[in-house]
C-alpha positions in Angstrom: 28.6 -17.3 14.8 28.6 -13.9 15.5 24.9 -12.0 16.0 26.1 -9.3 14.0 27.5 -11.6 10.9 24.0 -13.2 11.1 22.1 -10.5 11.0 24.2 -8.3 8.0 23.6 -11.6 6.5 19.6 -11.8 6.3 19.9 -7.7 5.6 21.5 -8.7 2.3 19.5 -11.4 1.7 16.7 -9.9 2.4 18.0 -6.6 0.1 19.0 -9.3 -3.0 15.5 -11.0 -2.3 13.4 -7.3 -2.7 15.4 -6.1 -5.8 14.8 -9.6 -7.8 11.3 -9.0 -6.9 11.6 -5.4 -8.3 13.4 -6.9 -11.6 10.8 -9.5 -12.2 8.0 -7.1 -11.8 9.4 -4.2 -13.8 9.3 -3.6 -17.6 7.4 -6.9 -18.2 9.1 -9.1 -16.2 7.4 -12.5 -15.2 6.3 -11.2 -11.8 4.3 -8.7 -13.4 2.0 -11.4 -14.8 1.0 -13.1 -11.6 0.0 -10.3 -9.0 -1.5 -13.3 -6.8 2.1 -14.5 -6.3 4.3 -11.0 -6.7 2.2 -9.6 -3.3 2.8 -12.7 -0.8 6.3 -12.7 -2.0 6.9 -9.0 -1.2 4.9 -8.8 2.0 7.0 -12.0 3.2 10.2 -10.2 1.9 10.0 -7.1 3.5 8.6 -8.3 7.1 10.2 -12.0 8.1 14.1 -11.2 7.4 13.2 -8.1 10.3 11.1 -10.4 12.4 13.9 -13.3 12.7 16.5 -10.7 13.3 15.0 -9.8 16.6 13.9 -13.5 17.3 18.2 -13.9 17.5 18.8 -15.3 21.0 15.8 -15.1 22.3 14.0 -18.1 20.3 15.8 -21.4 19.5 17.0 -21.8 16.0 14.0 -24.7 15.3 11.4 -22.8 17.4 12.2 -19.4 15.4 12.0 -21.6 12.0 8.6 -23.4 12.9 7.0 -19.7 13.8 8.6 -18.1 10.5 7.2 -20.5 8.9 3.9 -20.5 10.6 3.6 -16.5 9.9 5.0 -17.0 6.4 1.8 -19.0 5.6 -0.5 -16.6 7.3 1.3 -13.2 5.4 1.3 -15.5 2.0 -2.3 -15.9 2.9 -3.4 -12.5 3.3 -1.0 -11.4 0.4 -2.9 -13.3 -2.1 -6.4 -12.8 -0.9 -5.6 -8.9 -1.3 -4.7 -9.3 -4.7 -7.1 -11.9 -5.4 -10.1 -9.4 -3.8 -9.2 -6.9 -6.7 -10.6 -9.4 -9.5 -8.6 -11.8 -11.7 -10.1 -10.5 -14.2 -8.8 -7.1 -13.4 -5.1 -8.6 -11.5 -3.0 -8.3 -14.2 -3.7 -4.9 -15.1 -3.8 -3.4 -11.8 -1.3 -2.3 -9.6 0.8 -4.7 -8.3 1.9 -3.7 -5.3 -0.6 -4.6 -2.3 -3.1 -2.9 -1.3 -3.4 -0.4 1.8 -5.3 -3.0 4.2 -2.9 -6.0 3.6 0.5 -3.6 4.0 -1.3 -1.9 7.1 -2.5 -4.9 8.3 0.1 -7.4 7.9 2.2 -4.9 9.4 -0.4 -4.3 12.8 -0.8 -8.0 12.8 3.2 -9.2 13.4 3.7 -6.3 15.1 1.2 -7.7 17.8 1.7 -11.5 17.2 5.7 -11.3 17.2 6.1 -10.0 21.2 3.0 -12.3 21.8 5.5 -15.1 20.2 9.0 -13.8 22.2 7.5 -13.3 25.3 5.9 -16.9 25.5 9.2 -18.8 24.5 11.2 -16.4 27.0 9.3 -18.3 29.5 8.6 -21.5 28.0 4.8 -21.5 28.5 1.8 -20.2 26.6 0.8 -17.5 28.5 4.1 -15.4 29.7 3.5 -12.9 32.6 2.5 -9.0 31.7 5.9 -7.5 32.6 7.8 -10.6 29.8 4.7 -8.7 27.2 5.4 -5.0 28.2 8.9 -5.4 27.8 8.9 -7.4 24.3 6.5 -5.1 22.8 8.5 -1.6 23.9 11.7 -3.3 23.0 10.7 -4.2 19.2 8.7 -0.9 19.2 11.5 1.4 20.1 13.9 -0.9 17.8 12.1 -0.4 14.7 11.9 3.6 15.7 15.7 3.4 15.8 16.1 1.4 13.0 14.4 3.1 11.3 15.9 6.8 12.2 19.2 5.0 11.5 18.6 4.7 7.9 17.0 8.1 7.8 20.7 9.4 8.6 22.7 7.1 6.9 20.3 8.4 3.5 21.3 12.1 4.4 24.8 11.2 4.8 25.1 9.8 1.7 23.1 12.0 -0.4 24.8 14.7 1.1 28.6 12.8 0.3 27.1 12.3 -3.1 26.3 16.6 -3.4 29.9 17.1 -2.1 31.6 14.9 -4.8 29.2 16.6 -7.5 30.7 19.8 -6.5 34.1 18.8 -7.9 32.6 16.8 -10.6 32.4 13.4 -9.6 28.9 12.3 -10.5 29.3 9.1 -10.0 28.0 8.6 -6.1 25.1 10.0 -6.9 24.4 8.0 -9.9 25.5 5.1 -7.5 23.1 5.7 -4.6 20.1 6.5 -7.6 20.2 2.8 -8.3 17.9 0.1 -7.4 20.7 -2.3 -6.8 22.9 -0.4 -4.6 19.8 1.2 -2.9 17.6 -1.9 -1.6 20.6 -3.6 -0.1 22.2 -0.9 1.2 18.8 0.0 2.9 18.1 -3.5 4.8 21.6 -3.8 5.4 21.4 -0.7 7.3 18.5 -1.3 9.2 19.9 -4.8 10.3 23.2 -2.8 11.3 20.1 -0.4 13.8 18.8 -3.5 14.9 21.8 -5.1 16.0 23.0 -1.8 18.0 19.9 -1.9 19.5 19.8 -5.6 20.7 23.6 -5.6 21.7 23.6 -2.0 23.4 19.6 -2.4 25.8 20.5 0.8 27.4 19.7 2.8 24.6 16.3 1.1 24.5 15.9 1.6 28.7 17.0 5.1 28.3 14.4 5.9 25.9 11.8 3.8 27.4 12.8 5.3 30.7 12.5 8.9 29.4 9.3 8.2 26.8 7.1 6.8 28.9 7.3 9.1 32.1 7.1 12.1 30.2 4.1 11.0 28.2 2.4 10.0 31.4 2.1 13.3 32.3 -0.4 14.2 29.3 -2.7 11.6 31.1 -4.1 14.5 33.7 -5.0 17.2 30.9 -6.8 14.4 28.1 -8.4 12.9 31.3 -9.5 16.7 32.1 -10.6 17.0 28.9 -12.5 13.7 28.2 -14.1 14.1 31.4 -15.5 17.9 30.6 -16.8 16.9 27.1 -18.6 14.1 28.8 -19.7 16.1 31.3 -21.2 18.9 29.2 -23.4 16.3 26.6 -26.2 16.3 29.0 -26.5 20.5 28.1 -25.5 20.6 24.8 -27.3 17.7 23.3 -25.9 15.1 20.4 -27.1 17.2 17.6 -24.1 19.4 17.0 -21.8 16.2 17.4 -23.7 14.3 14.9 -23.8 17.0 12.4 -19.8 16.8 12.2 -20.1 13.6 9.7 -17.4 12.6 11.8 -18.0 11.9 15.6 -17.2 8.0 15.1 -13.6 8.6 13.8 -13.3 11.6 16.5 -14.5 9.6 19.5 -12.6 6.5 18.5 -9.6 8.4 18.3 -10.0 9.9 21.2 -10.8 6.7 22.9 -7.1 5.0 20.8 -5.2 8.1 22.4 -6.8 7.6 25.9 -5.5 3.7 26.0 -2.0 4.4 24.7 -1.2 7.7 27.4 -2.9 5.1 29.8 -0.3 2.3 29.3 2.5 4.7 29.4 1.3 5.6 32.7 0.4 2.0 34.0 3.7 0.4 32.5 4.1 -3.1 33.5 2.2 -2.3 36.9 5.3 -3.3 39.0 5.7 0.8 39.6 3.2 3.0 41.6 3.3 6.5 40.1 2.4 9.8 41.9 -1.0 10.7 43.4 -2.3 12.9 40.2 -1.3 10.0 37.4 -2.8 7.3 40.1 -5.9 9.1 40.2 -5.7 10.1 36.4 -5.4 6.2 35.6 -8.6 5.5 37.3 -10.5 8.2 36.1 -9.2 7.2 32.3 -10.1 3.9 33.0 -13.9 4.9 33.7 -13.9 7.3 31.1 -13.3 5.2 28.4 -16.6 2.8 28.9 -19.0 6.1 27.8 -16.6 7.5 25.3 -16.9 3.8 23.0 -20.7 3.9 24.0 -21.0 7.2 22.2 -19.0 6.0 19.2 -21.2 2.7 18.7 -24.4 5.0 19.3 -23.0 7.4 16.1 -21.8 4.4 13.7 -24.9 2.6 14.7 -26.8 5.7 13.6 -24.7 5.8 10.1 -24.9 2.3 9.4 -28.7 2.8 9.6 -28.3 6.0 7.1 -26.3 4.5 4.7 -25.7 1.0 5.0 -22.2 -0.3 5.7 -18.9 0.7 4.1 -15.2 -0.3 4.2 -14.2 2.6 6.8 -17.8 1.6 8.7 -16.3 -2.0 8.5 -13.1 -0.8 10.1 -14.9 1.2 12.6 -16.9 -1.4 13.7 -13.5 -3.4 14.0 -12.0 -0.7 16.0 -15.5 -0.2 18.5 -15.4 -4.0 19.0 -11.8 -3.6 20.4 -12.2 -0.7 22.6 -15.0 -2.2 24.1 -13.2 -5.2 25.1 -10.3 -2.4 26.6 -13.4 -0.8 28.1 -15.0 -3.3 29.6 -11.9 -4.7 30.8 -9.9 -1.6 32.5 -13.7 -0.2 33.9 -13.9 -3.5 36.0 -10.5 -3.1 36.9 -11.0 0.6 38.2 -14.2 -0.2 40.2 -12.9 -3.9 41.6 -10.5 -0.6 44.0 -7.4 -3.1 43.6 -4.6 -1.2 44.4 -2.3 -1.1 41.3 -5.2 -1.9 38.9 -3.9 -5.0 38.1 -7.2 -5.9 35.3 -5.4 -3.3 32.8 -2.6 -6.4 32.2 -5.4 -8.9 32.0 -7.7 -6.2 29.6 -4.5 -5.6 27.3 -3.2 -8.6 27.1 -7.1 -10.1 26.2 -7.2 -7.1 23.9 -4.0 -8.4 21.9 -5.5 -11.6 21.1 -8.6 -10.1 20.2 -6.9 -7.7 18.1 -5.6 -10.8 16.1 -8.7 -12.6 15.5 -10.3 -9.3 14.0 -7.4 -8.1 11.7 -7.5 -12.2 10.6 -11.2 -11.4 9.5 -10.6 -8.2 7.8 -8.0 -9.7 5.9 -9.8 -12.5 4.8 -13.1 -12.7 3.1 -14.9 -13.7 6.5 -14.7 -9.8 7.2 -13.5 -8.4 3.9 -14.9 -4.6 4.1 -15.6 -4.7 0.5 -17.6 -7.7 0.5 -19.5 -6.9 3.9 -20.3 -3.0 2.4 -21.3 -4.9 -1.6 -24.1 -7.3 0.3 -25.0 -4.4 2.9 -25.5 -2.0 -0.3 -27.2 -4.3 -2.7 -29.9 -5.1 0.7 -30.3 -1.2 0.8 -31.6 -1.3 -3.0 -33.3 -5.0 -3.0 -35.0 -3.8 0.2 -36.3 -0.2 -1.6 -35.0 1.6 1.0 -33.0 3.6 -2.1 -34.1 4.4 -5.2 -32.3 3.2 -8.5 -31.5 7.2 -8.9 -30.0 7.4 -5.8 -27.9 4.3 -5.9 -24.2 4.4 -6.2 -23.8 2.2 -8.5 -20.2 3.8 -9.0 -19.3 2.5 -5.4 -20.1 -1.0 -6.9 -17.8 -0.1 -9.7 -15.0 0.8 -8.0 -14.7 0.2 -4.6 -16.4 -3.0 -4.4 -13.9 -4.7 -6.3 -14.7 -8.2 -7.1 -17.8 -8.5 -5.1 -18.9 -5.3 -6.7 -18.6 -6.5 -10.3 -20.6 -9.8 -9.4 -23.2 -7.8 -8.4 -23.5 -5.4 -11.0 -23.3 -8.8 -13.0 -26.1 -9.8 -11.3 -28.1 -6.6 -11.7 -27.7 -6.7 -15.3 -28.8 -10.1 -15.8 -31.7 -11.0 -13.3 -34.7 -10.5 -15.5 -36.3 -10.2 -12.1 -34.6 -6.8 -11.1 -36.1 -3.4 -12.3 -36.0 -2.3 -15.6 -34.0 1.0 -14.5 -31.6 -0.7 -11.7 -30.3 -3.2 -14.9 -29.9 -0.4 -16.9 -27.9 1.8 -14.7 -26.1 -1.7 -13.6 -25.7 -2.0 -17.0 -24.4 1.5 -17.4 -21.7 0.9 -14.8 -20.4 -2.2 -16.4 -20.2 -0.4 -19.8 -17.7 2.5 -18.2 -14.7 -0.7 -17.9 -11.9 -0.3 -19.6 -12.4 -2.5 -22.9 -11.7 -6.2 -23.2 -8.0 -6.7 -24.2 -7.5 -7.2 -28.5 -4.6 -8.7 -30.2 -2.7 -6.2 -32.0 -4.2 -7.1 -35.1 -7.5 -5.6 -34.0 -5.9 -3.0 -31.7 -4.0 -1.4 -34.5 -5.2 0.5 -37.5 -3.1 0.9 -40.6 -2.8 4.1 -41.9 -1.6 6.0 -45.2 -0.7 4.8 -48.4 1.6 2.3 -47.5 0.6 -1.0 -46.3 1.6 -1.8 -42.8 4.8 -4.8 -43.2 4.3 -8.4 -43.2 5.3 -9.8 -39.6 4.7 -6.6 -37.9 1.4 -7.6 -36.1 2.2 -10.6 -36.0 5.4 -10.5 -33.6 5.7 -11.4 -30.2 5.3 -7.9 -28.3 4.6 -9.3 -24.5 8.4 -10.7 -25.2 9.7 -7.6 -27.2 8.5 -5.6 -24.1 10.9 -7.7 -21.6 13.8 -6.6 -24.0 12.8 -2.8 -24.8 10.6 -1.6 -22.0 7.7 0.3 -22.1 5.7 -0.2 -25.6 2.1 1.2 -26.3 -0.3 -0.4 -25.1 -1.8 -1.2 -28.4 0.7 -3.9 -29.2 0.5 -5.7 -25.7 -3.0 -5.6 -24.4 -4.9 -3.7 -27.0 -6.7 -1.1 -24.6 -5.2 1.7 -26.2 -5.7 2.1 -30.2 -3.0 3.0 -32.4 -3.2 4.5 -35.9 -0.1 2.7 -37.7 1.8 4.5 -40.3 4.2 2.4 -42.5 7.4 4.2 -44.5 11.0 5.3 -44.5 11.1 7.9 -41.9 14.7 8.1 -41.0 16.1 7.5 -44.4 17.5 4.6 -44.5 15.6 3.0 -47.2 14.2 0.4 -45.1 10.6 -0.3 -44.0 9.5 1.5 -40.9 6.8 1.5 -38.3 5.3 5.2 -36.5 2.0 4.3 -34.3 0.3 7.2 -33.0 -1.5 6.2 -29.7 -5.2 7.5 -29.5 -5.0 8.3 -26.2 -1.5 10.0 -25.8 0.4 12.7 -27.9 3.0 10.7 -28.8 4.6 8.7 -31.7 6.7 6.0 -31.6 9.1 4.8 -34.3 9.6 1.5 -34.8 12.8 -0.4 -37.2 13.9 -3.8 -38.0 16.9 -5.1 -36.2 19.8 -7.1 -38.2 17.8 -10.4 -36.9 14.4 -9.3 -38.4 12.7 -8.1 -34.8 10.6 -5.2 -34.7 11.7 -2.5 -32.2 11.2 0.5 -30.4 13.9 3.2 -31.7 12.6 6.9 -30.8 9.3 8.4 -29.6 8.0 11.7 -30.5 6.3 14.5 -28.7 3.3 16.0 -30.2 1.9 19.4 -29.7 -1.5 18.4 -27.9 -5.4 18.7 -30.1 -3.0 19.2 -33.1 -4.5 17.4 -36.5 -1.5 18.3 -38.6 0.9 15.9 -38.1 -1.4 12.9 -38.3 -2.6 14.4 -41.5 0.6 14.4 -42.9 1.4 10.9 -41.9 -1.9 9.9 -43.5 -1.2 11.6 -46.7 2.4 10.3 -47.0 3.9 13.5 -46.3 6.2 13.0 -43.4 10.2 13.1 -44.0 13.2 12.8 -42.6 15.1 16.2 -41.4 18.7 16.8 -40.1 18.6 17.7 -36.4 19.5 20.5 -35.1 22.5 19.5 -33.0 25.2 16.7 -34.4 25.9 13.6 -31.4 29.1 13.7 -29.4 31.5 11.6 -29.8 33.6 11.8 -26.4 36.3 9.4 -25.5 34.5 6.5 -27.5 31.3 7.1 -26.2 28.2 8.7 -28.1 26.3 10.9 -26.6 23.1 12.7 -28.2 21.8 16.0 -27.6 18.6 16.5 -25.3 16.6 19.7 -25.8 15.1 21.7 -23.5 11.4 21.6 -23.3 9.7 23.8 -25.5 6.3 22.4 -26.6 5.7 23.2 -30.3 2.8 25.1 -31.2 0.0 23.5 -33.8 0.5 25.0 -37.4 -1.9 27.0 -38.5 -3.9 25.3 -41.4 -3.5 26.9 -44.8 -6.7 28.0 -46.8 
């Protein structure tokens, strides 16, 4: 079968597969009631359909399906711990896309495993040689860049084809192209279509490679110059002034991440030998690097002592771990005087694996920052190193997710723990949202007419897979709702208006011709205005004509919508 078939094939399925996961997660579909399945699904669905499309022709068919399968376990995995991190009790209210760290992660993590994967079965062993590594990893690397710059364009094109047909007054590209089902297929599709061109054509991938890597070499010399005149000037200025940044760790470490890469670009595959200036540049970078990651363990060593640990501690410690292992690695290569400095292949290639095993731990709870920086925190206050007033208990709150609320639960409880920690503990507990209500304690009747029979007592988790967005009061009972029974559009049938507490809105609900209570308008109201609500409490609310008739244009109805004008709050007469 042809590549390209094959691949326009898993672009669409992979396009149908993302936009049923966006249906079943949207307005109260099932997905949005099981976060710990919704974010394995969509981690799986956007990364493996792009992962077996560059796998074509280099893996066998049952050698590609026993590794996609393998890394669909690992991504379901970290997927679910992510969500599961947050707090069940908290999962189904959150958001549930995944977090940062899992889409950052799982992302870093196949993006290092996969050429790991390609390169091996290339050669049919274990361990493929640097040059089968360098290769894979540019390749996919400069792939996605192009893939992804392909779909950039083929958006402008269309949004601009979609402006030129407007012009004339054909709306209905654009309304086209604004839709979730043309738009998430079109998307993959097109970035399968990059791939392809990019896999079929590899002189577009040489002749950027060839013309990337060269000229970034060349940067080597003046961050090498750099590096190596900070360095030298510590000894005269002192660490004060770079402590007192709040920052050197991040700064250091950066500088040590941009000192590897413009390192590699310059070493290659270490089958070339560049010029005299990079050669000696390489070496020098090499060496340089060892004191540069001493420096940023010294200042997160020094924080960590201050403060306790954190998640972007956790991550920096993650990161210093690494670039010692790159450190240690490419300063025994520079001073073994091997021509061609063949440790950096041996130092990158242990550094890959390495990198693996760490993003593995901080995407599980054996390194889970938030569960490493709750215990390192709670030591801090146990320990009396911080007072109970100086405690952020808030930290616990909010950023400690799950770990955090156990040990605020913990706080509150222990009749052992001091009298001020529990109540602050206590305190912090107190500021959750409120435990969901059934309607019938979530709303409040209002007014003179009693609220009618069935209303509270209807299914509104399944009326909101039908209508949409309802207030909150009806489905979780977070938000109260002051419920105002009466004929409001006169009809002469029974209606519903709940004002939320919490928003400036009312919305109107009606019986249908089968009996079901649903939304039919929503109203705006002027914000810290009493008025309204104390005419709907004394009865006094009526229907009015509006101000522009509906349309009736070739069959179709269409109602006016006005310009936004907020209303101002009537003055109350005396």
């Amino acid at each position: 079968m042809n590549p390209f078939h094959i691949r326009a094939a898993i672009g669409l399925l992979q396009g149908i597969a993302l936009y049923a996961l966006y249906r079943a997660s949207d307005h109260g579909g099932w997905l949005s009631l099981h976060p710990l399945l919704f974010s394995p699904l969509l981690l799986a669905a956007a990364s493996l359909p792009l992962l077996c499309q560059t796998g074509l022709g280099v893996l066998r068919p049952s050698r590609q399906a026993a590794w996609l399968a393998a890394l669909a376990v690992a991504v379901a995995a970290f997927g679910a711990h992510d969500r599961w991190r947050v707090g069940l009790e908290h999962a189904a209210r959150s958001d549930l896309m995944p977090g940062a760290l899992a889409m950052l992660g799982v992302a870093m993590l196949l993006f290092i495993a996969w050429p790991l994967i390609l390169a091996g079965e290339s050669e049919r062993r274990w361990r493929a040689s640097y040059p089968a590594y360098f290769d894979t990893a540019w390749k996919l690397g400069l792939q996605l860049m192009f893939s992804g710059l392909f779909v950039g364009v083929f958006w402008l094109i269309l949004n601009l084809g979609a402006e030129l047909f407007a012009l004339v007054g054909i709306g209905g590209l654009r309304r086209l192209i604004g839709e979730a089902e043309f738009a998430i297929p079109a998307s993959t599709l097109a970035l399968s279509a990059g791939l392809h061109l990019s896999d079929v054509r590899p002189g577009i991938i040489q002749g950027l490679r060839s013309l990337l890597l060269p000229l970034l070499s060349w940067l080597l010399p003046l961050l090498v110059l750099l590096v190596g005149a900070f360095l030298a000037l510590l000894p005269f200025t002192g660490l004060d002034s770079l402590w007192k940044t709040g920052h050197a760790s991040a700064l250091l470490l950066g500088a040590s991440g941009l000192l590897i890469f413009l390192l590699n670009t310059a070493y290659q595959d270490g089958s070339e030998q560049p010029g005299r200036v990079i050669r000696l540049s390489l070496r020098a970078a090499c060496l340089l690097l060892a004191p540069l990651q001493a420096l940023a363990a010294y200042a997160l060593t020094l924080r960590v002592g201050q403060y306790g640990w954190s998640p972007d501690r956790v991550f920096a410690a993650s990161l210093v771990i690494l670039g010692a292992c790159y450190a240690a690695g490419y300063g025994w290569a520079a001073l073994r005087r091997q021509a061609g400095l063949a440790g950096v292949a041996c130092a990158n290639i242990g550094a890959a694996w390495l990198s693996l095993a760490l993003l593995a731990a901080v995407l599980t709870p054996l390194a889970d920052p938030a569960r490493i920086s709750v215990s390192s925190q709670l030591s801090r206050l146990e320990a009396g190193r911080v007072a109970a007033e100086r405690f952020d208990f808030d930290f616990l709150r909010y950023r400690g997710l799950r770990y955090g609320h156990a040990a605020l639960l913990r706080l509150k409880n222990d009749p052992g723990v001091d009298g001020a920690v529990r109540l602050k503990a206590g305190d912090a507990l107190s500021e959750d949202k409120p435990q969901p209500k059934p309607p019938a304690q979530a709303v409040r009747p209002r007014g003179p007419v009693p609220l009618p029979a069935g209303f509270l007592a209807q299914d509104w988790k399944q009326a909101a897979k039908r209508t949409g967005e309802l207030p909150s009061c009806l489905l979780d009972g977070r938000n109260e709702c002051d419920a105002y029974a009466g004929d409001y559009s006169g009809g002469g049938k029974p209606e519903v208006l709940l004002a939320e507490k919490l928003a400036a809105r009312l919305s109107l609900f009606q019986q249908n011709a089968r009996g079901l209570w649903t939304l039919a308008a929503t109203y705006d109201l002027p914000a810290a205005c009493p008025a309204p609500l104390e005419a709907l409490a004394a009865g006094q609310a009526r229907a009015v004509p509006p101000r522009l008739p509906d349309l009736d244009a070739g069959g179709l109805r269409l109602r006016p919508r006005y310009p936004y004008a907020p209303q101002e709050c009537p003055v109350a007469k005396k």
